[in-house]
N, C-alpha and C positions, 0 to 999 in steps of 0.2 A: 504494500500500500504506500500510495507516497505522501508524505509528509511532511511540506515543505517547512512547516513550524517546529517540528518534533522537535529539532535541539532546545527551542524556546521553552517549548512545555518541558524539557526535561530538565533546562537551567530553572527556570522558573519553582517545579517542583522541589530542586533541592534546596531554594531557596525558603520555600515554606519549611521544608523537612528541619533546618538549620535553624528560622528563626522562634524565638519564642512568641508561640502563637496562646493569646487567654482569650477569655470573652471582649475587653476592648480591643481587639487586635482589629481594625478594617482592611483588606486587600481588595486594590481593584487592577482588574487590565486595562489598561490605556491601546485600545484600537489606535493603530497609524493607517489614516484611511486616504486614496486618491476617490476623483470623482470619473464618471466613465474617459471623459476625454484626458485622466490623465494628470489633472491639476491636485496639488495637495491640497486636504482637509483638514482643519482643526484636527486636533487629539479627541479622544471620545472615550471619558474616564467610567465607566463601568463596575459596581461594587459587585463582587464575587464572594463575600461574605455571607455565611449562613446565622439565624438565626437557631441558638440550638441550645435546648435546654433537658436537662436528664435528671427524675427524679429517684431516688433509690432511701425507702423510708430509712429511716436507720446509719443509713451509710453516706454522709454528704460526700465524705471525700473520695468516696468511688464513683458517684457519680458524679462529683467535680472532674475526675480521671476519665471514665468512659464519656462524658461532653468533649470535653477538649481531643480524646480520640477523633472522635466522631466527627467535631469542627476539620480538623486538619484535612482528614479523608473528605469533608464534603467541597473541601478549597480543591484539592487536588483533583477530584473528578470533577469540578468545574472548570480545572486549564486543562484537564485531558479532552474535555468535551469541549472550548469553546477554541482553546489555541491548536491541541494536535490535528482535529479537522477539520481546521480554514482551510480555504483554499484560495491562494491569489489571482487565479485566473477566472473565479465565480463573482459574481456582481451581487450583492448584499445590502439589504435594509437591514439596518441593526435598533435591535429596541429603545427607545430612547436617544437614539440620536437622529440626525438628520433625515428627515422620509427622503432621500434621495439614494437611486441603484447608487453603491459605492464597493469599490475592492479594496481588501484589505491587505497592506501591504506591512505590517510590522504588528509587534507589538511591542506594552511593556507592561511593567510589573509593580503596585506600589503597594510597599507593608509600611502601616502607620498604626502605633496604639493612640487615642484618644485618651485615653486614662490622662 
């Protein structure tokens, strides 16, 4: 299969793997988008963060443990799902940004706590 993002989504992943990720942790992809003829587009900052909460009676700090599992894994199949199968040669409306066909021609990656 080809995947012209795959090293992205696999820097990308280590980069989640690596950083300390809590509940304020936000990560969004930043879409690097041209428009058909070519022209670049603004950046198109996109949060990829899950809302995720896990209750275990008895036990907060296991389900402190199994959330924060849980978050990592739901970031990481969001860059597998949205960075490993772009495709730069496909013309793309993306949610939230411009209703205009666009290809997407990079990405990036931003980890930010709020806390």
């Amino acid at each position: 299969m080809n995947e012209p993002f795959g090293h992205l989504a696999d820097e990308f992943i280590e980069r989640i793997r690596a950083s300390k990720i809590t509940a304020t942790t936000e990560v969004f992809l930043v879409y690097q988008c041209v428009d058909q003829a070519g022209n670049p587009l603004p950046p198109f900052r996109d949060p990829i963060t899950p809302k995720t909460t896990v209750r275990f009676p008895g036990d907060p700090e296991g389900a402190k443990a199994l959330a924060t599992t849980m978050h990592i894994q739901t970031i990481i199949d969001n860059i597998n799902s949205l960075v490993r199968s772009a495709d730069p040669d496909e013309l793309v409306m993306l949610r939230g940004a411009p209703q205009i066909p666009m290809r997407i021609v990079g990405f990036e990656l931003e980890v930010q706590d709020v806390e």
